[in-house]
C-alpha positions in Angstrom: 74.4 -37.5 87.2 73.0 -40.1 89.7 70.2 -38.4 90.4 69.0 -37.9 86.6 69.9 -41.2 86.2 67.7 -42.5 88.7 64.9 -40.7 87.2 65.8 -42.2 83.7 65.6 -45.7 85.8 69.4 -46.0 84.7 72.3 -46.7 86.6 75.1 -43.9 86.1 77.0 -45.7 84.0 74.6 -46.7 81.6 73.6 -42.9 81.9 77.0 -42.0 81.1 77.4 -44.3 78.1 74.3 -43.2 76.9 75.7 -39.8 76.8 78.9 -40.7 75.0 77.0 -42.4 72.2 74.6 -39.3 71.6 77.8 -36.7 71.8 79.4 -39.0 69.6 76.3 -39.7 67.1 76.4 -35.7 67.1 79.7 -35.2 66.1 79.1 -37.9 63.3 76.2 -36.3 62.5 78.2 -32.2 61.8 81.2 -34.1 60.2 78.7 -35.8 57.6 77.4 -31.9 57.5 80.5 -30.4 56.8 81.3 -32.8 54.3 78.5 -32.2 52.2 79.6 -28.9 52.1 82.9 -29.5 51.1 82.0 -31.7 48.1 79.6 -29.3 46.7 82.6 -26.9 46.8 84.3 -29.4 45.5 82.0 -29.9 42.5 81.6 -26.1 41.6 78.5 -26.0 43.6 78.3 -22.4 44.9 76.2 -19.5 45.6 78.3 -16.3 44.3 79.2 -13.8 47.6 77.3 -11.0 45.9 74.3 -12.8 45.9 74.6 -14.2 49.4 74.3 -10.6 50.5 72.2 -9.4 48.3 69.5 -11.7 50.0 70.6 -11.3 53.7 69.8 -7.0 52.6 66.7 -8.1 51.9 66.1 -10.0 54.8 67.1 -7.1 57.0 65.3 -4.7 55.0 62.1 -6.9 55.6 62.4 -7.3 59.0 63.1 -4.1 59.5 60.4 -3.0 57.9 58.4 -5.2 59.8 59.9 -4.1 63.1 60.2 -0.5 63.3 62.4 1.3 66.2 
């Protein structure tokens, strides 16, 4: 960690800091994703399973065509 942080022209423990806040701003950042999901759930907002699958077939069935063995 010193070393990268002497290449950053940090010291380590603004390094480190600087770590915390982007692990942090990350987790933020997928709680905020996750909640978006859950209140479009929450408003009826869904794609059926059927049709989920349906287009992950035809995404197989593409490639595959694409990508022969």
């Amino acid at each position: 960690m010193d070393r990268i942080a002497a290449q950053k022209g940090m010291s380590s423990a603004d390094y480190a800091a600087e770590a915390i806040r982007r692990v942090a701003e990350s987790d933020s950042d997928f709680d905020a994703f996750i909640q978006t999901g859950i209140d479009a759930a929450d408003r009826g907002d869904l794609v059926p399973h059927a049709q989920v699958m349906a287009e992950l077939d035809a995404m197989i069935e593409k490639h595959r065509a694409r990508c022969p063995e």
